[in-house]
C-alpha positions as CSV (number, residue, x, y, z in Angstrom):
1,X,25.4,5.0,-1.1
2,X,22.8,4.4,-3.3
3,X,19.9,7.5,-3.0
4,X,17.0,4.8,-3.2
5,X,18.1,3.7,0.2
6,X,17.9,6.7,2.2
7,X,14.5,5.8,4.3
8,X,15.4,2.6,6.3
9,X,-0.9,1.0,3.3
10,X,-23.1,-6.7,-6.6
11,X,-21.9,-8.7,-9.6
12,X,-25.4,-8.6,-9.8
13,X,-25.8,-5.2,-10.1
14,X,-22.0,-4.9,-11.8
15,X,-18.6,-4.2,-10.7
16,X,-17.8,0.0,-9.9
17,X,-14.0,-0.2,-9.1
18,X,-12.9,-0.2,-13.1
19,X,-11.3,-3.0,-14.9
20,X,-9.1,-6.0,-13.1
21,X,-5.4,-6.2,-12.4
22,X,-3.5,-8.6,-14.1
23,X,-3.1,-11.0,-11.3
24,X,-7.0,-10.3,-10.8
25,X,-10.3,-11.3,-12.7
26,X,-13.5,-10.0,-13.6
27,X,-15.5,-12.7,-12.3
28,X,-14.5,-15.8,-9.4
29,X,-14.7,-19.1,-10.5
30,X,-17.5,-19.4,-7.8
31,X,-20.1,-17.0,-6.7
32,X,-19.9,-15.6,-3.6
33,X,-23.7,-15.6,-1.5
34,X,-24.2,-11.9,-0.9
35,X,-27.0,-9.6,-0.4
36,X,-25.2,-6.3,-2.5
37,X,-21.5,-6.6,-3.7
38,X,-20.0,-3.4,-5.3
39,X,-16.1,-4.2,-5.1
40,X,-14.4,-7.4,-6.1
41,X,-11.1,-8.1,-6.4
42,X,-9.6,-11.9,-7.0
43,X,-6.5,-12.8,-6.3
44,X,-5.5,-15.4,-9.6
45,X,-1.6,-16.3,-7.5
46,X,-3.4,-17.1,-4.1
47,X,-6.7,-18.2,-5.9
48,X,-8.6,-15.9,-3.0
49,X,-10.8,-13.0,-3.6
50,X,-8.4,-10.0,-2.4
51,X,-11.1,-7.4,-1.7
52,X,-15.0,-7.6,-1.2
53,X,-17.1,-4.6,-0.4
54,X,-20.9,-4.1,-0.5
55,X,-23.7,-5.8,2.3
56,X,-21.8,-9.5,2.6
57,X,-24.4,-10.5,5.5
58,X,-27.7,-9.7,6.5
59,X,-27.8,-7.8,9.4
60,X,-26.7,-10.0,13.1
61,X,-26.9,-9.4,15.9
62,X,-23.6,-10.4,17.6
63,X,-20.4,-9.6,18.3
64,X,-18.3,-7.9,15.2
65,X,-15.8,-10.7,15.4
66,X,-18.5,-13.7,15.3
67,X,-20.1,-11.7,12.3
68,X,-16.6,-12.6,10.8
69,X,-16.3,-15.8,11.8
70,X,-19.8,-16.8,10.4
71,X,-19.0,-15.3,7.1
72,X,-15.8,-17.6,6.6
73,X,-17.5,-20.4,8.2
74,X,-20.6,-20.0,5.7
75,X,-17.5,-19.4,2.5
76,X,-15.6,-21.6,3.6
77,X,-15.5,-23.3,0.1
78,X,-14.3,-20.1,-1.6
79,X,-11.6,-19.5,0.9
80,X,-10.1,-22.7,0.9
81,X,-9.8,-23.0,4.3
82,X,-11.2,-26.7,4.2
83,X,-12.8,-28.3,7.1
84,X,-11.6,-26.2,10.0
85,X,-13.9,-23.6,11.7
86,X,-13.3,-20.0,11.2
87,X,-11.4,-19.6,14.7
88,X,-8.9,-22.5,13.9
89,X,-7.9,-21.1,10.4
90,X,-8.2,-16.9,11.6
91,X,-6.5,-15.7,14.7
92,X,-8.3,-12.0,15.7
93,X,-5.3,-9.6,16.5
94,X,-7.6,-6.4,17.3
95,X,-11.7,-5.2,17.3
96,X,-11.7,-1.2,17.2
97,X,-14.5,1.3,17.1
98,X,-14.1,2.7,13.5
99,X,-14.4,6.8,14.1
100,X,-17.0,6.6,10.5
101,X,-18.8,4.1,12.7
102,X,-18.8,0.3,12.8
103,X,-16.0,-1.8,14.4
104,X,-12.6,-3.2,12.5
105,X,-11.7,-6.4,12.8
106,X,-8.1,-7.4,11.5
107,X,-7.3,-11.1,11.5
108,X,-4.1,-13.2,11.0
109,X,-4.3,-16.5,9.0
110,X,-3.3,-19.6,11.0
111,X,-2.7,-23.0,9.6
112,X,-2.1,-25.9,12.8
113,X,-1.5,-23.2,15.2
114,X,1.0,-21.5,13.3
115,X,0.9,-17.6,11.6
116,X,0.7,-17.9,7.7
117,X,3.5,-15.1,7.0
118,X,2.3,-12.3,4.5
119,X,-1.2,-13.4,5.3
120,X,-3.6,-10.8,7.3
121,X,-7.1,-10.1,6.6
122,X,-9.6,-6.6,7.9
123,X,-13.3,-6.6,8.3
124,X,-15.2,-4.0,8.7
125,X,-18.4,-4.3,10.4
126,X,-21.4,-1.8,10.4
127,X,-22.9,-0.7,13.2
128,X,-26.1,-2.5,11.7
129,X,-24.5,-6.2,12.0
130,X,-23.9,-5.9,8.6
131,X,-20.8,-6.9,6.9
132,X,-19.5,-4.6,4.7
133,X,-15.7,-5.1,3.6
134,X,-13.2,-8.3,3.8
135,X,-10.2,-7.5,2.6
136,X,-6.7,-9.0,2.0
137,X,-6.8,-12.5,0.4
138,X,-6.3,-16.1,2.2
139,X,-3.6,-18.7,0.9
140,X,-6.2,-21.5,0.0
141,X,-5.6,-25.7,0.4
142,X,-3.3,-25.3,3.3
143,X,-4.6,-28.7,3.8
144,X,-3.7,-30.4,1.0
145,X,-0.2,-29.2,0.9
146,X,1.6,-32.4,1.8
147,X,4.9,-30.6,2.7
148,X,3.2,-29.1,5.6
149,X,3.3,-33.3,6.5
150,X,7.2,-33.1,6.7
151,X,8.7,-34.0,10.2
152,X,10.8,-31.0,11.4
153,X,14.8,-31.5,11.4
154,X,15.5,-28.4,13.0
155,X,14.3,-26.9,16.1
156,X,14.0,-22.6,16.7
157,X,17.7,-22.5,18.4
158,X,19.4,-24.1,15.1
159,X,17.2,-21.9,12.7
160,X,18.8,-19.5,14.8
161,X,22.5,-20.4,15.2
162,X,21.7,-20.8,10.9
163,X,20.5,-17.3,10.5
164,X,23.4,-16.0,12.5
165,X,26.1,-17.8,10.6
166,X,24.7,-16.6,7.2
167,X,25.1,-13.1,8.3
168,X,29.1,-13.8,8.0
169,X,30.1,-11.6,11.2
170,X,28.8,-11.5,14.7
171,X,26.0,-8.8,15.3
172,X,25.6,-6.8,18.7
173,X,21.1,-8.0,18.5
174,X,19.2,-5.6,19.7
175,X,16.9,-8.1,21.1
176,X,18.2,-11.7,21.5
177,X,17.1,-14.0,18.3
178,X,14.6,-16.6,18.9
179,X,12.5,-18.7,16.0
180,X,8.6,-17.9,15.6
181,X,6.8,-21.1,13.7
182,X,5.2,-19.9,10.4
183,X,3.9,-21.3,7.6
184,X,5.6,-19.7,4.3
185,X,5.2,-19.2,0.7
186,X,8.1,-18.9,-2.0
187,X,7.9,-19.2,-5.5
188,X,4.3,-21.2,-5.4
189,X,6.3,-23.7,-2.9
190,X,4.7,-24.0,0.7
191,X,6.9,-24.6,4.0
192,X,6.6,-25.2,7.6
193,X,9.5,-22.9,8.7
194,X,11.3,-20.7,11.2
195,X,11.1,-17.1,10.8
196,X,14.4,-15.6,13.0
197,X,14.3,-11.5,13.5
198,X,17.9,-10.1,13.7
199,X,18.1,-6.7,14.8
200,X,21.3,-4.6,15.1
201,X,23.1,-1.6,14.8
202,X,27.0,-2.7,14.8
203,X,29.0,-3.1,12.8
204,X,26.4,-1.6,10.8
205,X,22.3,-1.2,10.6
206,X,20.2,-4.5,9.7
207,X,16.9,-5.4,10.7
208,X,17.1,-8.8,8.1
209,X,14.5,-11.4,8.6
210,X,15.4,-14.9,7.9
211,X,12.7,-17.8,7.2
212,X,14.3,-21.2,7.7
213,X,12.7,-24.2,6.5
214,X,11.9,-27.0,9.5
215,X,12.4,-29.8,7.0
216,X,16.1,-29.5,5.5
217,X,17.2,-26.1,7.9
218,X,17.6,-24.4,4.5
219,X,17.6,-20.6,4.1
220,X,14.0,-20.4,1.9
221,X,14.5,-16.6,1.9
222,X,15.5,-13.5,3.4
223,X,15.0,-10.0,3.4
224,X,16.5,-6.4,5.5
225,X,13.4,-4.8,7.2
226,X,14.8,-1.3,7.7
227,X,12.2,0.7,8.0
228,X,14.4,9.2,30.9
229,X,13.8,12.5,33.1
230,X,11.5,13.3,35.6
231,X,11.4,17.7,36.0
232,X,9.4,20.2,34.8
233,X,8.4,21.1,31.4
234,X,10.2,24.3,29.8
235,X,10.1,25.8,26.7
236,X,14.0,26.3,24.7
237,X,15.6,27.8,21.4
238,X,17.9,26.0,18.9
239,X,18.7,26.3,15.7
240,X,18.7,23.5,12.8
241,X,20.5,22.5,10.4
242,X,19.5,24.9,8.0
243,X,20.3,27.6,10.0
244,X,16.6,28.3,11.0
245,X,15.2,29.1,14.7
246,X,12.9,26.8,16.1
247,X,11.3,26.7,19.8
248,X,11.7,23.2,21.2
249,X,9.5,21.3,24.5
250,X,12.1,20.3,27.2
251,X,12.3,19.1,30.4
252,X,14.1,20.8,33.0
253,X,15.7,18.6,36.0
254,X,18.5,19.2,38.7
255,X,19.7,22.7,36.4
256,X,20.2,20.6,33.1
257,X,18.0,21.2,30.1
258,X,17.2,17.9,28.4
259,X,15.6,17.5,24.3
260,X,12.3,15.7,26.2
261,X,8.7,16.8,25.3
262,X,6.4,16.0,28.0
263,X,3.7,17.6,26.1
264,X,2.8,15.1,23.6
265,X,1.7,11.6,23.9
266,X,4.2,9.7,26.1
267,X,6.7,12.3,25.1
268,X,9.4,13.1,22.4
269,X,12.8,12.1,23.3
270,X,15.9,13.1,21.5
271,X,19.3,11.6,21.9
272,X,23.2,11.7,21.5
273,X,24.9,8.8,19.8
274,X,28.1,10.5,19.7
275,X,29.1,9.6,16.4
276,X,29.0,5.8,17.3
277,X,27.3,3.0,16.1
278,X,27.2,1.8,19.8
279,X,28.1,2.4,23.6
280,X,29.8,0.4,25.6
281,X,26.9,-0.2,28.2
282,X,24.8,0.0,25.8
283,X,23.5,0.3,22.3
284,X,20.4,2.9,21.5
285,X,19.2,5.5,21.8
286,X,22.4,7.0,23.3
287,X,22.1,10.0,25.8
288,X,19.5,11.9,26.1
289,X,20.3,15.5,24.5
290,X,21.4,17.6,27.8
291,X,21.8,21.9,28.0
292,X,22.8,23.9,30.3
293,X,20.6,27.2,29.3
294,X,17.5,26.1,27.4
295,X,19.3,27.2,23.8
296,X,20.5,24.6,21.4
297,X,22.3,26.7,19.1
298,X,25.5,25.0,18.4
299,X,26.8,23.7,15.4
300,X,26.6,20.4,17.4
301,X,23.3,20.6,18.3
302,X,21.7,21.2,14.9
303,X,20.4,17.6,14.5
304,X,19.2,17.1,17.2
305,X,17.0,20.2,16.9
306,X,15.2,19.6,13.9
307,X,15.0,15.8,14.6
308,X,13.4,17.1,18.4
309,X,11.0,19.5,16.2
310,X,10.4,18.0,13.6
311,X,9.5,14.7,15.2
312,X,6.7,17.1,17.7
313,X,5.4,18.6,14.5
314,X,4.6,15.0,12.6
315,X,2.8,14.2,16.3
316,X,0.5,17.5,15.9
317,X,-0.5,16.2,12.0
318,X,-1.5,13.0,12.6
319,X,-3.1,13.9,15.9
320,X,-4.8,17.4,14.5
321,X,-5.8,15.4,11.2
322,X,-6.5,12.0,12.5
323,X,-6.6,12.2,15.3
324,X,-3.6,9.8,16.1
325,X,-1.9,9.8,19.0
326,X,1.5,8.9,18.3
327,X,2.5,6.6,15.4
328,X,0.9,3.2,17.9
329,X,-2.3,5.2,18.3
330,X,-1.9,4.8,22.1
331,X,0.4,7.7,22.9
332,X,3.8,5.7,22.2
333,X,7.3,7.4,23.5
334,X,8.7,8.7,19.8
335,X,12.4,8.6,20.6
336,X,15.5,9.4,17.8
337,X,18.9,9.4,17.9
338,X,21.1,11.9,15.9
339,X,24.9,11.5,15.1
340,X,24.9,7.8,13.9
341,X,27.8,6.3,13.4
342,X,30.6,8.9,11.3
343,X,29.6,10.3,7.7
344,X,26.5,7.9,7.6
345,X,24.6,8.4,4.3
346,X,21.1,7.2,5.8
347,X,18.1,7.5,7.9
348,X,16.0,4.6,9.2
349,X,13.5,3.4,11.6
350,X,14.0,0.7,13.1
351,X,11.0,-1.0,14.4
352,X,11.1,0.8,17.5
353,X,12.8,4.3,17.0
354,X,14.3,6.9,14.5
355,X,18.0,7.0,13.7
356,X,19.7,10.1,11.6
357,X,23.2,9.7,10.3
358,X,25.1,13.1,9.6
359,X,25.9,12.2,6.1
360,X,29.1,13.3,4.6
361,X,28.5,16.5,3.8
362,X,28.2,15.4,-0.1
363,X,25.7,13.0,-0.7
364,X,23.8,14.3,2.3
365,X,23.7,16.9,5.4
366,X,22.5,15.7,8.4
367,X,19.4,13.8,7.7
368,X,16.9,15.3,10.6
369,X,17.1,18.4,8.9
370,X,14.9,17.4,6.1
371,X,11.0,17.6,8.0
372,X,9.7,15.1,5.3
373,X,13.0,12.5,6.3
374,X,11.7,12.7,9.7
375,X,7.2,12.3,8.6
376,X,8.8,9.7,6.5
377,X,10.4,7.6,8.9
378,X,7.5,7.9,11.3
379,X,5.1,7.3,8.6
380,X,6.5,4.0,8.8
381,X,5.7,3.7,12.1
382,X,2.7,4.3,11.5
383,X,2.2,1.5,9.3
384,X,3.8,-1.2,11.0
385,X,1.2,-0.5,14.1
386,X,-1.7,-0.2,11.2
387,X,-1.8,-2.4,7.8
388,X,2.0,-3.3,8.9
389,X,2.8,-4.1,5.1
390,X,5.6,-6.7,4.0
391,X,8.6,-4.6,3.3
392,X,9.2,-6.4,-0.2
393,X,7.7,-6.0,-3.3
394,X,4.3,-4.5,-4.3
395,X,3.2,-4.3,-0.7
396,X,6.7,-2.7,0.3
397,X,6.4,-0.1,-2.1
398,X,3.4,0.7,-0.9
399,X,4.9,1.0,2.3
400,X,7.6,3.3,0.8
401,X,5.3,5.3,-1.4
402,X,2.2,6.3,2.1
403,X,6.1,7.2,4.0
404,X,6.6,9.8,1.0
405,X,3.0,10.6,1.2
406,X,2.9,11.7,4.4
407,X,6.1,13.2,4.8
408,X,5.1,15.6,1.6
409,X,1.9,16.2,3.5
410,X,3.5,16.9,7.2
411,X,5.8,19.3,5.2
412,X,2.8,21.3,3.2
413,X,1.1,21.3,7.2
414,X,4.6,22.8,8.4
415,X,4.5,25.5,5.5
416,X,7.9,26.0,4.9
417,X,9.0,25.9,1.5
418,X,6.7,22.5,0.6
419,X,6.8,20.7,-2.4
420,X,6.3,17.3,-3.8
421,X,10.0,16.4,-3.9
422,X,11.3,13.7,-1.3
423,X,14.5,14.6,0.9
424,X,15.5,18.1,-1.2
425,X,16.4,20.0,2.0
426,X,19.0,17.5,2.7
427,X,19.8,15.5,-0.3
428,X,23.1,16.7,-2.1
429,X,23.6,20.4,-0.2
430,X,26.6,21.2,-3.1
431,X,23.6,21.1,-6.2
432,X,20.6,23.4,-5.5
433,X,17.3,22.1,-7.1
434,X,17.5,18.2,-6.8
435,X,16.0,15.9,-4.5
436,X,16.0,12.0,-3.8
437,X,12.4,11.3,-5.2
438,X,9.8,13.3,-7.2
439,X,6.1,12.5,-6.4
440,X,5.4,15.2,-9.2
441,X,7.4,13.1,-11.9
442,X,9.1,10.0,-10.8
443,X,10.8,9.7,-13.6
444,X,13.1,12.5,-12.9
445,X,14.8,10.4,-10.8
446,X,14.7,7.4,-12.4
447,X,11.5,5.8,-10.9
448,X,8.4,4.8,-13.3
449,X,5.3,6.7,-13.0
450,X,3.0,3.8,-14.5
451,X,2.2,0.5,-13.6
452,X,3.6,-0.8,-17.3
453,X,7.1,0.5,-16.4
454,X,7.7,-1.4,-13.1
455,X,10.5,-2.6,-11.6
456,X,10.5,-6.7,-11.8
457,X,13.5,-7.5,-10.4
458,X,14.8,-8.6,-7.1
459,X,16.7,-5.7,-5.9
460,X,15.7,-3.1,-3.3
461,X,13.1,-6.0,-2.0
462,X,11.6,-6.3,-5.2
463,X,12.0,-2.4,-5.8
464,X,10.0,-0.8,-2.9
465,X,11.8,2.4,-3.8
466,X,11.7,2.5,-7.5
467,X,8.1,1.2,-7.9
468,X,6.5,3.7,-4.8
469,X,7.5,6.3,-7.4
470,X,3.9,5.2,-9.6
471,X,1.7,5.1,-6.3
472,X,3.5,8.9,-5.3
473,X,1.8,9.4,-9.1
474,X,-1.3,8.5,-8.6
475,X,-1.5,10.7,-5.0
476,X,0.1,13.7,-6.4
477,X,-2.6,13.9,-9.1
478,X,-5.4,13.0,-7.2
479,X,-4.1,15.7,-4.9
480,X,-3.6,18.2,-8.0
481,X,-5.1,16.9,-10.8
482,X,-3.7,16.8,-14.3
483,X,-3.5,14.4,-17.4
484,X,-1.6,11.2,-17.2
485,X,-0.7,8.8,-19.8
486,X,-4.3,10.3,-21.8
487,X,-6.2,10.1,-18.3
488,X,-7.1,13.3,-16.8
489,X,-7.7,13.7,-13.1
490,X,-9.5,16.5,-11.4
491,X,-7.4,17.4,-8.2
492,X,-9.4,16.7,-4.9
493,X,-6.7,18.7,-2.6
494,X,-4.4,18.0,-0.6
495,X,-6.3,17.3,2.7
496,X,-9.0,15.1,1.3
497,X,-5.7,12.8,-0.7
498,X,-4.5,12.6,2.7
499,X,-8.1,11.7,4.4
500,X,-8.3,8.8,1.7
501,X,-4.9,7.4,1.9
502,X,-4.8,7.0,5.7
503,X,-7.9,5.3,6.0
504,X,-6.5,3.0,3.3
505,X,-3.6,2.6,5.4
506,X,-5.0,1.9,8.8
507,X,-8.3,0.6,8.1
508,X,-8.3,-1.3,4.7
509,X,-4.8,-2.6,3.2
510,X,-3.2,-5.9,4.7
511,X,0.7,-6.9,5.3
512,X,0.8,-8.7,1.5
513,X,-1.4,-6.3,-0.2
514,X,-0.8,-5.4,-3.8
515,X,-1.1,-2.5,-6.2
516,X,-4.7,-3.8,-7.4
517,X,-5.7,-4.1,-3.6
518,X,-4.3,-0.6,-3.0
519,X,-6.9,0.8,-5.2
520,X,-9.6,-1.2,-4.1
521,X,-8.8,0.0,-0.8
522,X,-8.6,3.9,-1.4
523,X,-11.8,3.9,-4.0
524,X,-13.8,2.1,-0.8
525,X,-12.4,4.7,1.5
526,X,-13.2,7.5,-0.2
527,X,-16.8,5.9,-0.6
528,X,-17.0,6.1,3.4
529,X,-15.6,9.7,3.5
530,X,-17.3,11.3,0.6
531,X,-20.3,8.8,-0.4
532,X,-20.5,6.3,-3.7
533,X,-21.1,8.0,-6.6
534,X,-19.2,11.2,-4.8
535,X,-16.3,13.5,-7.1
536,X,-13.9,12.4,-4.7
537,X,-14.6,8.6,-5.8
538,X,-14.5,9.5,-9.0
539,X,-10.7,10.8,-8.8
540,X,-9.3,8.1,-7.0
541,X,-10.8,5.9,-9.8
542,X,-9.1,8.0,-12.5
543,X,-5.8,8.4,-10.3
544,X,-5.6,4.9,-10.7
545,X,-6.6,4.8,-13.9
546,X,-3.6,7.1,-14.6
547,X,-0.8,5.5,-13.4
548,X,-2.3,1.8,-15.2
549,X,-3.6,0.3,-11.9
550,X,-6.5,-1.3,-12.4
């Protein structure tokens, strides 16, 4: 198995976020009306501004969402949106109370009723009625597109039965497959299409996304998305996989012990898969862990320790730091099943829970036993409930690159043996002093630590684990500091890397975001944490800078 695979965010008074990317430029072909601007990124592919900060409004007073809706009403022109009001082109997906005050306002693009895939916008509102960030770029001229005008040859049950016959065996879905109406982009081509979710476990893990154009029923593209009791509440002993004692929450019901933490959220739930990949009334989570005497200390039952743990102490971070309850926000039921399937090489989540293989004892040990595998995997639940970027490409290696992030950062909070290496507790147990990834230097393992050394290919999704290794860059020094490619960066710590980074994540970044966006982003988050002008902005700037984002 391949080690990248391992885990299934005024231009009148001039521009302070640095130079542009290349898919960006210094100036839009058309001025945007605007009281103050200090960020502004344009998108040259999607002919869109990708990121605008600064006072975008004068002060209203009405609801955050109308404030929105006014602005692209009044821009309509630089959006390309055409003649259609704000509410026929932007669908509002969710208005929240920003904790650094002001509301959030994320959007989806619609086109004729339909979700424009990829395409997701945030707002964020003061409390003043001011406007004060739009970011994630639009796909302009929808309307002029005359293959949106085809007639539809296909309906959503034979992009279906076409997605299941390109899969080449029968999957046991998770969820039964159904069509969702999109519009889609591919290669600067535009389609009214089908986009099928098939999820399953047997005969073996796949979360693939199919988009199926209406017109011809052609495959445009596709793409692998892998990322109870009632009793009373007891506390129990195991040990895990590396042989060390950890308490554990359970729940205690009719004289059997069971790996379920009451205590947090909705609760932590840990189950038995047995080895298989399924069971014959049903397929996950399995069984839920059960002990006779409170103490996990078999052989047997060191997986499912540190994934029980482990899994309670990446809740405590994110709600000590965040103040996050559970990756949805809301208190969602985290639930993981260990013993996947025989010798499996991998860890995943699967858009709804974690899974741990065992490995084969080579490659890898059993995968919970690593406590930045398990922050990792929830990380990415985290961000498909937040900026819920597109696991392909620039966007999915930012998605790769916050889930090493925060696993590194939920192992420094644990304070066992921490480091800036991804998966070493677990990752070839035969050779001591190796690891999967290196946020320190990428390039260890293989990844590129600047934005001139990028993966361009098509592999991995466009290299979402090979190119997260020059975003873990740029986080590791802003964390530590040091010099970079002639850039030097003064360290800001690790706390305040991981105060920027998750407010990128949840508040600022959008599902197609890119590298250039990222930075946009993180410099106008640590603007609302630390003030403009502050050290802290300065770092992220020269982080950045670093790692040849610009």
């Amino acid at each position: 198995m391949n080690k990248k695979n391992l885990l299934a965010v005024g231009l009148s008074v001039g521009l302070v976020s640095g130079a542009m990317a290349p898919n960006a430029m210094a100036k839009p072909p058309v001025e945007l009306p605007q009281v103050e601007l200090s960020q502004y990124i344009f998108n040259e592919k999607l002919d869109s501004p990708e990121f605008v900060a600064g006072n975008l409004t004068a002060p209203m007073k009405a609801a955050p969402e109308e404030i929105v809706y006014k602005y692209f009403n009044s821009n309509k022109d630089k959006f390309k949106i055409g003649k259609a009001q704000a509410k026929e082109s932007f669908k509002i997906v969710e208005v929240k109370k920003d904790d650094l005050g002001g509301t959030i306002v994320r959007l989806q693009q619609m086109y004729k009723g339909s979700p424009v895939w990829g395409s997701t916008q945030v707002a964020h509102v003061g409390d003043d009625g001011v406007l004060k960030v739009v970011s994630g770029s639009v796909v302009s001229d929808l309307a002029k597109e005359k293959s949106l005008k085809k007639k539809s040859k296909i309906n959503a049950n034979k992009a279906t039965q076409i997605a299941l016959k390109d899969l080449d065996f029968n999957p046991d879905l998770e969820d039964k497959a159904k069509g969702e109406s999109i519009v889609y982009q591919k290669d600067g081509k535009t389609y009214n299409a089908y986009l099928v979710n098939l999820n399953f476990l047997d005969p073996k893990p796949g979360n693939w996304n199919y988009f199926i154009d209406k017109a011809t029923g052609n495959i445009i593209h596709k793409y692998n998305d892998m990322h109870d009791v009632s009793g009373t509440n007891e506390v129990g002993s195991g040990t895990g996989v590396l042989g060390n004692t950890k308490s554990l929450n359970t729940t205690l019901s009719n004289n059997t012990y069971y790996l379920q933490d009451n205590t947090r959220g909705n609760g932590i739930m840990t189950y038995d898969m047995e080895n298989r990949t399924f069971f014959p009334q049903f397929f996950l989570p399995g069984k839920l862990w059960a002990d006779s005497d409170n103490q996990f200390h078999q052989a047997y039952d060191a997986a499912a320790v540190d994934a029980h743990h482990y899994a309670g102490v990446t809740y405590d971070y994110y709600l000590g730091e965040f103040g996050r309850n559970s990756y949805d926000g809301n208190g969602a039921t985290i639930q993981s099943s260990v013993h996947y399937s025989s010798n499996y090489n991998n860890a995943f989540w699967n858009g709804s829970q974690m899974v741990y293989g065992d490995g084969d004892g080579t490659t890898f040990q059993a995968l919970s036993g690593g406590i930045d595998v398990v922050a990792h995997e929830l990380t990415h639940a985290v961000t498909d409930y937040s900026s819920d970027l597109v696991y392909e490409n620039e966007s999915g290696a930012l998605n790769e690159a916050l889930s090493d992030i925060f696993g590194t950062l939920v192992e420094y909070y644990h304070g066992t043996n921490p480091d800036f290496e991804v998966g070493e507790d677990i990752y070839t147990p035969g050779t001591p002093g190796d690891a999967l990834r290196s946020m320190s230097d990428p390039t260890k393992y293989g990844d590129p630590d600047h934005y001139s050394n990028r993966y361009t290919g098509t592999g991995d999704n466009g290299g979402v684990h090979t190119n997260s290794g020059i975003i873990n860059k740029a986080a590791y020094l802003l964390s530590e500091g040091g010099t970079h490619y002639g850039v030097t960066v003064p360290g800001i710590g690790k706390d305040k890397m991981g105060d920027v980074y998750y407010r990128m994540n949840t508040v600022y970044l959008t599902a197609s975001s890119t590298f250039s966006q990222a930075r946009s982003a993180a410099v106008q988050s640590a603007i609302d944490l630390f003030g403009a002008g502050s050290p802290e902005v300065n770092a992220v700037n020269l982080s950045f800078d670093a790692v040849g984002i610009q």
